[in-house]
PDB file of N, CA, C, O and CB in Angstrom:
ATOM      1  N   UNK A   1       0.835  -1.187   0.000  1.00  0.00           N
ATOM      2  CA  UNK A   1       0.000   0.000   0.000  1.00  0.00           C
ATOM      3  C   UNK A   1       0.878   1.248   0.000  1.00  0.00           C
ATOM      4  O   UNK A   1       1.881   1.367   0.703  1.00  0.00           O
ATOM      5  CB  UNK A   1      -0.949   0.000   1.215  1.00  0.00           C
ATOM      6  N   UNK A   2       0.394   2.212  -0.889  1.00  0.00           N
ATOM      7  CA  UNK A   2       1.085   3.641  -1.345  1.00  0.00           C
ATOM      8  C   UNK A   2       1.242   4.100   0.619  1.00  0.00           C
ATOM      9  O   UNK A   2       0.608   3.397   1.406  1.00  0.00           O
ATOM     10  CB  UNK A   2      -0.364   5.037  -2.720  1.00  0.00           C
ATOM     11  N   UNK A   3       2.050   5.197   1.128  1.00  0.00           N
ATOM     12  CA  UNK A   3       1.777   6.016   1.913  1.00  0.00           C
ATOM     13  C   UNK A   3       1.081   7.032   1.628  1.00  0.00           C
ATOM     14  O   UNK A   3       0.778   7.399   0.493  1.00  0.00           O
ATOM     15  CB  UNK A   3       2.599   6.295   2.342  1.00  0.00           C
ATOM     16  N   UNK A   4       0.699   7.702   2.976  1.00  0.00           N
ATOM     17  CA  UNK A   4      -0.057   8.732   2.738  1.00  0.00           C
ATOM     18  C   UNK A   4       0.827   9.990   3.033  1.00  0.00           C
ATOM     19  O   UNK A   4       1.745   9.909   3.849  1.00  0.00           O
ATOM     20  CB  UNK A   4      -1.316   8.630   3.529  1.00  0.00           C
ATOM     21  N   UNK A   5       0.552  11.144   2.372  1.00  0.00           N
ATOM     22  CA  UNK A   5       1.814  12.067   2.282  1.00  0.00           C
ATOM     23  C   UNK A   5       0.902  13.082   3.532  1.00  0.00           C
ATOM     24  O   UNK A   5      -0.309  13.305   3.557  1.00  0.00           O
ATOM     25  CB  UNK A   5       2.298  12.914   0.317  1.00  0.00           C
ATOM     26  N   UNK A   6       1.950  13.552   4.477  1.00  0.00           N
ATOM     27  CA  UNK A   6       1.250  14.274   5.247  1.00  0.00           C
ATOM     28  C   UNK A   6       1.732  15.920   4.961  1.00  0.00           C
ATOM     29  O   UNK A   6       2.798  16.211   4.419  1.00  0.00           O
ATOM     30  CB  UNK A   6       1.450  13.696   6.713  1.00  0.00           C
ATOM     31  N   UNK A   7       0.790  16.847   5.407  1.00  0.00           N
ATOM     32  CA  UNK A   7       1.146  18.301   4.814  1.00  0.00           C
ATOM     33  C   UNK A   7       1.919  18.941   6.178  1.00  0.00           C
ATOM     34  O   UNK A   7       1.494  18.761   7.319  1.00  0.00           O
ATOM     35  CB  UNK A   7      -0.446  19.330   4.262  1.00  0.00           C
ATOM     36  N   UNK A   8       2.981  19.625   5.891  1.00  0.00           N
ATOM     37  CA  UNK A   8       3.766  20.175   6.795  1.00  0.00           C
ATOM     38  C   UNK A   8       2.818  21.441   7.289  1.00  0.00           C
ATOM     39  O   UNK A   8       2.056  22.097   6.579  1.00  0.00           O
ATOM     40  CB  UNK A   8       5.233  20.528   6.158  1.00  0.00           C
ATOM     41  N   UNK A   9       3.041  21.578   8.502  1.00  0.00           N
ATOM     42  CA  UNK A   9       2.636  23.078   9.080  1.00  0.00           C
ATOM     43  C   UNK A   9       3.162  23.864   9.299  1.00  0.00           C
ATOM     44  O   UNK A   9       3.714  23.856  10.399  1.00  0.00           O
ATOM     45  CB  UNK A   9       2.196  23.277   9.935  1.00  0.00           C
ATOM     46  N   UNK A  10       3.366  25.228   8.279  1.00  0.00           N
ATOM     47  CA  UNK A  10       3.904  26.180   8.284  1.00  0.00           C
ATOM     48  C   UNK A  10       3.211  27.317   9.488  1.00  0.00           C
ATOM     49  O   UNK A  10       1.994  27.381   9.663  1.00  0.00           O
ATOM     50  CB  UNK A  10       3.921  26.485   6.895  1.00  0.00           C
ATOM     51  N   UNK A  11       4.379  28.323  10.391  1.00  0.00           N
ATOM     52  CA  UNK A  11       3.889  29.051  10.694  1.00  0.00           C
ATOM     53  C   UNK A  11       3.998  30.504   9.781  1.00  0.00           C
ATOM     54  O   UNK A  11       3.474  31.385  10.464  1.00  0.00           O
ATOM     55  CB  UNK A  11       4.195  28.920  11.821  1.00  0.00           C
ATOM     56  N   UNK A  12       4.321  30.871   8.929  1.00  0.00           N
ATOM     57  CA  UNK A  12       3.924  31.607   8.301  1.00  0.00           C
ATOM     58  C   UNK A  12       5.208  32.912   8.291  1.00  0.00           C
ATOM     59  O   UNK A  12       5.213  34.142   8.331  1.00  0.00           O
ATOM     60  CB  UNK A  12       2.530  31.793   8.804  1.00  0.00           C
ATOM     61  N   UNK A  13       6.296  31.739   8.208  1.00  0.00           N
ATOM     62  CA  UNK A  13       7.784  32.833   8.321  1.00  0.00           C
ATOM     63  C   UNK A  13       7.924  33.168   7.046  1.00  0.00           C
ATOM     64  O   UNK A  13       7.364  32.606   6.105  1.00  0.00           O
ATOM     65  CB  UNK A  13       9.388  32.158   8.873  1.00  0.00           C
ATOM     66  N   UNK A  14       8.986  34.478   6.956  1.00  0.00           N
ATOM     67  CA  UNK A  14       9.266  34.914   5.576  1.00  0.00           C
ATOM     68  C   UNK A  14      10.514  33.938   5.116  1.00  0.00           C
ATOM     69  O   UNK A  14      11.162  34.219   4.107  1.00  0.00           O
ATOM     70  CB  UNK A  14       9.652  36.617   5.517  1.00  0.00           C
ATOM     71  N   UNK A  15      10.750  33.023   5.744  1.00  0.00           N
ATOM     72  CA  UNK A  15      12.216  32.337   5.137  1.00  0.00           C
ATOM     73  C   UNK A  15      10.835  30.877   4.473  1.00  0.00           C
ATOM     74  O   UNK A  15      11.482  29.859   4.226  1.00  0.00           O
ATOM     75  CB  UNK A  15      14.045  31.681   6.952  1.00  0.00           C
ATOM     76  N   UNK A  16       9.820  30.730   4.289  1.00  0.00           N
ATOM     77  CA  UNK A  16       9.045  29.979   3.858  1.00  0.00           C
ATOM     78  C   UNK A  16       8.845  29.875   2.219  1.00  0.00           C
ATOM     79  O   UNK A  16       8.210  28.900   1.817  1.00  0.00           O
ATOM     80  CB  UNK A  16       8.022  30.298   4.539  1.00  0.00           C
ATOM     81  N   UNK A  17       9.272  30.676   1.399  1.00  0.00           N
ATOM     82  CA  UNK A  17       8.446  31.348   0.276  1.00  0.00           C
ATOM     83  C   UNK A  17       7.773  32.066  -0.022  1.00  0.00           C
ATOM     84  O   UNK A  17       7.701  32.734  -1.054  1.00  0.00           O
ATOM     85  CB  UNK A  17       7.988  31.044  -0.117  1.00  0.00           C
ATOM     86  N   UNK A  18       6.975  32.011   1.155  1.00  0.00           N
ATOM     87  CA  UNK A  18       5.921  33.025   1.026  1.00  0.00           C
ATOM     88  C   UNK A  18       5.692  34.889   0.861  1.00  0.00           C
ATOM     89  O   UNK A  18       4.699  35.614   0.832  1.00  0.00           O
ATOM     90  CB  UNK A  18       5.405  32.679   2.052  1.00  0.00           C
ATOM     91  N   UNK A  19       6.969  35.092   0.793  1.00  0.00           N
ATOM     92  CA  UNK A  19       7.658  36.759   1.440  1.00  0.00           C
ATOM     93  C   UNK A  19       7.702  36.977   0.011  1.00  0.00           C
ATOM     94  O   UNK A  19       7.776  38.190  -0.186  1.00  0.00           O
ATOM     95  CB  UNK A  19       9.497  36.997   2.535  1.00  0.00           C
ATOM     96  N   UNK A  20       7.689  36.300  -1.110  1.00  0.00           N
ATOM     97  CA  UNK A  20       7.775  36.884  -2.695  1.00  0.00           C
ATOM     98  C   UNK A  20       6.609  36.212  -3.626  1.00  0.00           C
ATOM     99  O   UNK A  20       6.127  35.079  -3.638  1.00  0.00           O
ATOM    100  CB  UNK A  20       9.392  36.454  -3.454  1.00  0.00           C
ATOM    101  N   UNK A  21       6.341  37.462  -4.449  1.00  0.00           N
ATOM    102  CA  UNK A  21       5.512  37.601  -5.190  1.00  0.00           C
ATOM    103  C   UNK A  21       5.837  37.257  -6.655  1.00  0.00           C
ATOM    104  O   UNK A  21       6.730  37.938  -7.161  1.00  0.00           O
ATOM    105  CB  UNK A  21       5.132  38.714  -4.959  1.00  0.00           C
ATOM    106  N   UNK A  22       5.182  36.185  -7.522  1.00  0.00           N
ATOM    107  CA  UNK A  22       5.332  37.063  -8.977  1.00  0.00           C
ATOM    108  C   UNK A  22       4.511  37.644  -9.266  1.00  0.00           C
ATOM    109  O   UNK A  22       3.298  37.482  -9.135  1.00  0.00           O
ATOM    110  CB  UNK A  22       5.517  36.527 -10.119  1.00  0.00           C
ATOM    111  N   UNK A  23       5.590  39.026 -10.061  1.00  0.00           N
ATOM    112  CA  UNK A  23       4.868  39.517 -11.217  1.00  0.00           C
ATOM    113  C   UNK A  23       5.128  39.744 -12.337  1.00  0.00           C
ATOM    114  O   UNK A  23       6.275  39.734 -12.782  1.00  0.00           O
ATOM    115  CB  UNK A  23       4.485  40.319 -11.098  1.00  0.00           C
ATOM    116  N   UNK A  24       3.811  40.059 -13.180  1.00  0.00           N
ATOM    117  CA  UNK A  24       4.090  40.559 -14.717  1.00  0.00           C
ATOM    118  C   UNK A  24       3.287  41.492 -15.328  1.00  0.00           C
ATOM    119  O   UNK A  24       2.119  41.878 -15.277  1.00  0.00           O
ATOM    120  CB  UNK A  24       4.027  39.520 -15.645  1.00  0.00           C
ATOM    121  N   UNK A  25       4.438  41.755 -16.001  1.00  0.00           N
ATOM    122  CA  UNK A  25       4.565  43.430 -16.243  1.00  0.00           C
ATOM    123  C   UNK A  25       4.108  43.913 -17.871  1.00  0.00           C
ATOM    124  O   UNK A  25       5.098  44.388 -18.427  1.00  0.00           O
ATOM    125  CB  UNK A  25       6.405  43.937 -15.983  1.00  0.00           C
ATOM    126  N   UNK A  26       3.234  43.915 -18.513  1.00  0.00           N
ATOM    127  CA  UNK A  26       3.342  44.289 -20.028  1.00  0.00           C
ATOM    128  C   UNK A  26       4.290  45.256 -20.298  1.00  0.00           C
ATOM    129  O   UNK A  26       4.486  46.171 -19.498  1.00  0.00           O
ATOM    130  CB  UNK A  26       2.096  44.799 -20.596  1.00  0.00           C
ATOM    131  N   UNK A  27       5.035  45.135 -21.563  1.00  0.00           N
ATOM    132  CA  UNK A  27       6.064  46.683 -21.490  1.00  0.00           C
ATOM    133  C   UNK A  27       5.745  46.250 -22.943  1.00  0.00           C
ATOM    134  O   UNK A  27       5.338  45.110 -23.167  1.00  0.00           O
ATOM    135  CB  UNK A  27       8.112  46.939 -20.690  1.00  0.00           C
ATOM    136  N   UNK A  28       5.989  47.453 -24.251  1.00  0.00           N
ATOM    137  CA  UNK A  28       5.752  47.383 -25.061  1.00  0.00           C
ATOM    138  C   UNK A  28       7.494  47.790 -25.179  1.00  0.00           C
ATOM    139  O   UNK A  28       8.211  48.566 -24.547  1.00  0.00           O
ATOM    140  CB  UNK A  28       4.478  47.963 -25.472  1.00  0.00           C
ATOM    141  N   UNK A  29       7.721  46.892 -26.254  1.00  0.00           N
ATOM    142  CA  UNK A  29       9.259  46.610 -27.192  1.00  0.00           C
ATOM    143  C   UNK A  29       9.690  47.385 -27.842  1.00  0.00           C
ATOM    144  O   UNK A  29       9.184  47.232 -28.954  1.00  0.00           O
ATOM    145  CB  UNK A  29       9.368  45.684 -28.140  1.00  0.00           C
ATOM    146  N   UNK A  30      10.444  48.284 -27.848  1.00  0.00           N
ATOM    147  CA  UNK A  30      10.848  49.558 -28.316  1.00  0.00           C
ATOM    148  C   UNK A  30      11.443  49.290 -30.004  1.00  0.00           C
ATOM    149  O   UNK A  30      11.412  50.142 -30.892  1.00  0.00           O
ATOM    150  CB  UNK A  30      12.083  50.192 -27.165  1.00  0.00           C
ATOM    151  N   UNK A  31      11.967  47.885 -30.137  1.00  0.00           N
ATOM    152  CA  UNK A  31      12.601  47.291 -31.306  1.00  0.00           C
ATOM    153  C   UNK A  31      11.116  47.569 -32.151  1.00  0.00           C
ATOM    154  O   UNK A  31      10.709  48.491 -32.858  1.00  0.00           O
ATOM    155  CB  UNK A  31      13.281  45.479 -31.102  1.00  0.00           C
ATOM    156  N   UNK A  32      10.524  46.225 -31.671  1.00  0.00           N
ATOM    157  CA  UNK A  32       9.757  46.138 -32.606  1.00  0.00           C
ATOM    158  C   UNK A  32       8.137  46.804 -32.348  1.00  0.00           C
ATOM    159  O   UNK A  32       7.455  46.773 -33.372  1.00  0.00           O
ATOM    160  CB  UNK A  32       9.847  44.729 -32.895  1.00  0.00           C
ATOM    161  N   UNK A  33       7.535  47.321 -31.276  1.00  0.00           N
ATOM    162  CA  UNK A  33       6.482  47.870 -31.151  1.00  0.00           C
ATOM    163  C   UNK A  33       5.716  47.115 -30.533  1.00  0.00           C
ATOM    164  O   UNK A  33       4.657  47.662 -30.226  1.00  0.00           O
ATOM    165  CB  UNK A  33       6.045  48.268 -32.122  1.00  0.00           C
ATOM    166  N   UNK A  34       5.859  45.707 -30.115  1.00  0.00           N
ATOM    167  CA  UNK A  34       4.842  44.827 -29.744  1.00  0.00           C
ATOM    168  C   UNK A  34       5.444  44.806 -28.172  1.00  0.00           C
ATOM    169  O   UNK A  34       6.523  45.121 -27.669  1.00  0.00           O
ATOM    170  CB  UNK A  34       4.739  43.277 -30.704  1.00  0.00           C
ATOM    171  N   UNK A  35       4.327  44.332 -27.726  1.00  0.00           N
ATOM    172  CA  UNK A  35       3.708  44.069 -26.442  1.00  0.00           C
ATOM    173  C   UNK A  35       4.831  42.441 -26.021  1.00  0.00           C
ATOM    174  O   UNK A  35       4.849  41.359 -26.608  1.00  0.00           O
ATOM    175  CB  UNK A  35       1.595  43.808 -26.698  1.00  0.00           C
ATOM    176  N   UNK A  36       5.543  42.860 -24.937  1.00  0.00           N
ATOM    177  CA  UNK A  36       6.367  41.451 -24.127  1.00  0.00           C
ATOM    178  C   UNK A  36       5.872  41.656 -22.808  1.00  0.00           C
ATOM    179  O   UNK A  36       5.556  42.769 -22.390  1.00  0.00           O
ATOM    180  CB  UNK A  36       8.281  41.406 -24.072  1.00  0.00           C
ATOM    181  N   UNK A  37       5.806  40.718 -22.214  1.00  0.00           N
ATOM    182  CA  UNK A  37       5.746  40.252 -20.710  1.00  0.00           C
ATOM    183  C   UNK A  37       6.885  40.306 -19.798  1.00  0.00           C
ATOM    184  O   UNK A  37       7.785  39.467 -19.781  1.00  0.00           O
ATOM    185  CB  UNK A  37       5.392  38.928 -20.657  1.00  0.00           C
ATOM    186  N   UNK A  38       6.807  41.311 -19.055  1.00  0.00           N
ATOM    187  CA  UNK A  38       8.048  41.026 -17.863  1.00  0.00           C
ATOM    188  C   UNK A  38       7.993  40.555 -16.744  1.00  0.00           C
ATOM    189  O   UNK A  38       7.585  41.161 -15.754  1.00  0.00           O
ATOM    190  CB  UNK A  38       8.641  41.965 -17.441  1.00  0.00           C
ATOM    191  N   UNK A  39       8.469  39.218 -16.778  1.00  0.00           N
ATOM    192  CA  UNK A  39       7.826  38.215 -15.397  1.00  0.00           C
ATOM    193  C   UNK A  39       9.167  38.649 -14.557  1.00  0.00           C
ATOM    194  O   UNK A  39      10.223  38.985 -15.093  1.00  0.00           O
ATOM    195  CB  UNK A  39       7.576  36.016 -15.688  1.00  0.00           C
ATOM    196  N   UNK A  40       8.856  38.560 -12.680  1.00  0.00           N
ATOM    197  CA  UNK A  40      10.522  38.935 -11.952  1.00  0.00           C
ATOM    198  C   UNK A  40       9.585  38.372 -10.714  1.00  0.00           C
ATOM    199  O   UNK A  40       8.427  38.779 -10.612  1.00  0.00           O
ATOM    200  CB  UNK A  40      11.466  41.054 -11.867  1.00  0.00           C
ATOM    201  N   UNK A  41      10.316  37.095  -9.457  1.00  0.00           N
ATOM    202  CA  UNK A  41       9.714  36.918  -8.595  1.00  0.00           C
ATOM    203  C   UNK A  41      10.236  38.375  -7.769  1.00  0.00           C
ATOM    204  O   UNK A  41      11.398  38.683  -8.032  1.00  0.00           O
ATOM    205  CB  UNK A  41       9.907  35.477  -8.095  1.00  0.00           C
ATOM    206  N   UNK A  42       9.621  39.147  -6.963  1.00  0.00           N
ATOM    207  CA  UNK A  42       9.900  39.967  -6.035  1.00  0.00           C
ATOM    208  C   UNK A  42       9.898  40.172  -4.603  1.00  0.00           C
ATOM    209  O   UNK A  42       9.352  39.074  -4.503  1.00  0.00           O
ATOM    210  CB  UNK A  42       9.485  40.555  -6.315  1.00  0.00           C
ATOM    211  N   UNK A  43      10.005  40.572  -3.340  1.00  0.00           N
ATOM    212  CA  UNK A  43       9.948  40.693  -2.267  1.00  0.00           C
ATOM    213  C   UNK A  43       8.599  41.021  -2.285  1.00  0.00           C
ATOM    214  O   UNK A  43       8.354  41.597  -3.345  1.00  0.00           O
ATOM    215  CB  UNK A  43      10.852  41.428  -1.731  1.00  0.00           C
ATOM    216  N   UNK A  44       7.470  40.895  -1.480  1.00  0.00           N
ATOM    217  CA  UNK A  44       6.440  41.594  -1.371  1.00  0.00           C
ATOM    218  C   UNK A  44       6.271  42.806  -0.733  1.00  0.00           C
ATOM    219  O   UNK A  44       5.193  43.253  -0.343  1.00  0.00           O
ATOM    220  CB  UNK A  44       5.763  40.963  -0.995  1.00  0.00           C
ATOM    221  N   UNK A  45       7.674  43.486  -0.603  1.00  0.00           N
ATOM    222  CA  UNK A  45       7.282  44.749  -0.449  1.00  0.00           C
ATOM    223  C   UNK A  45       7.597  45.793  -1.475  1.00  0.00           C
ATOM    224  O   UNK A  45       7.177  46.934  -1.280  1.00  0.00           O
ATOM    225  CB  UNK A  45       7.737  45.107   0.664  1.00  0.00           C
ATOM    226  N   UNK A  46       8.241  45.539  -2.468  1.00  0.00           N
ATOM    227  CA  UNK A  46       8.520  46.020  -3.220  1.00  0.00           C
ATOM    228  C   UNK A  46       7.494  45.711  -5.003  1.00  0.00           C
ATOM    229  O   UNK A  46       7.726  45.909  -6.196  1.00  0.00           O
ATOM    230  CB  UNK A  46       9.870  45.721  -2.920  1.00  0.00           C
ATOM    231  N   UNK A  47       6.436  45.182  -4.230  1.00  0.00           N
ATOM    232  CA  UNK A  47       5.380  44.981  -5.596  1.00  0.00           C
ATOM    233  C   UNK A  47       5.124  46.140  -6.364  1.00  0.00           C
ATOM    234  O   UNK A  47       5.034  46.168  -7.591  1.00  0.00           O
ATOM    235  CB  UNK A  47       3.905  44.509  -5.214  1.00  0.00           C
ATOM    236  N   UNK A  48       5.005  47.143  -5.548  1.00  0.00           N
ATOM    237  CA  UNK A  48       4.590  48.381  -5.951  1.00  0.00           C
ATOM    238  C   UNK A  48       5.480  49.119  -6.675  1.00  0.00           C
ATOM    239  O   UNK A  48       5.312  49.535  -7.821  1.00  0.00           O
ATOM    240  CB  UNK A  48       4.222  49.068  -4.968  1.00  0.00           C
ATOM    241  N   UNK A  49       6.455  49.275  -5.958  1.00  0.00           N
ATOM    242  CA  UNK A  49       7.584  49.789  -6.990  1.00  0.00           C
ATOM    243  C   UNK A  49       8.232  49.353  -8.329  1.00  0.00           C
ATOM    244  O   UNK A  49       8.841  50.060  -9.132  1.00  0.00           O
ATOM    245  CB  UNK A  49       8.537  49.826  -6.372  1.00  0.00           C
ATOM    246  N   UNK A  50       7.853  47.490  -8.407  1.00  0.00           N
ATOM    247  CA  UNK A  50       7.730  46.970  -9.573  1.00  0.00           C
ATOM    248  C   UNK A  50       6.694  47.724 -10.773  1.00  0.00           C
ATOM    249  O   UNK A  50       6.999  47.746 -11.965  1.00  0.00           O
ATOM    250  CB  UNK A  50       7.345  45.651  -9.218  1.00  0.00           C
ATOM    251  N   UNK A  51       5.957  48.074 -10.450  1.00  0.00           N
ATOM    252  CA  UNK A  51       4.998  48.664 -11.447  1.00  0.00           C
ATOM    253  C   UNK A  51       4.918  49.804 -11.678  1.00  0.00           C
ATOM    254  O   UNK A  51       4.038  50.184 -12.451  1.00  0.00           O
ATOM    255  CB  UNK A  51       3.913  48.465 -11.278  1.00  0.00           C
ATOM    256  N   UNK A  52       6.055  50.979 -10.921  1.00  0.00           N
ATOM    257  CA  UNK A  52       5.859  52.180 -11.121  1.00  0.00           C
ATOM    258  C   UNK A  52       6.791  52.632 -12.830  1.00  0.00           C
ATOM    259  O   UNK A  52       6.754  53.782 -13.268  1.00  0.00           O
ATOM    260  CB  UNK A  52       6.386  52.923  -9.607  1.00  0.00           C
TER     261      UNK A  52
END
């Protein structure tokens, strides 16, 4: 019989993963005129400033 996988319990530290965000960013391509995606995982405090 398979085991059963048990789920760890996080308390909810920033050394978890959880402290960063992705995001993405449309920026339009100066080469060619079209529309690219700028994906960057970030700190979650700095989301905001990602988009300014």
């Amino acid at each position: 019989m398979a085991k059963k996988v048990v789920a760890t319990l996080r308390d909810g530290s920033a050394t978890d993963g959880r402290s960063y965000s992705k995001v993405i960013k449309m920026v339009k391509s100066p080469k060619t005129g079209a529309y690219i995606f700028d994906e960057k995982m970030v700190p979650n405090e700095q989301v905001k400033e990602f988009f300014k």
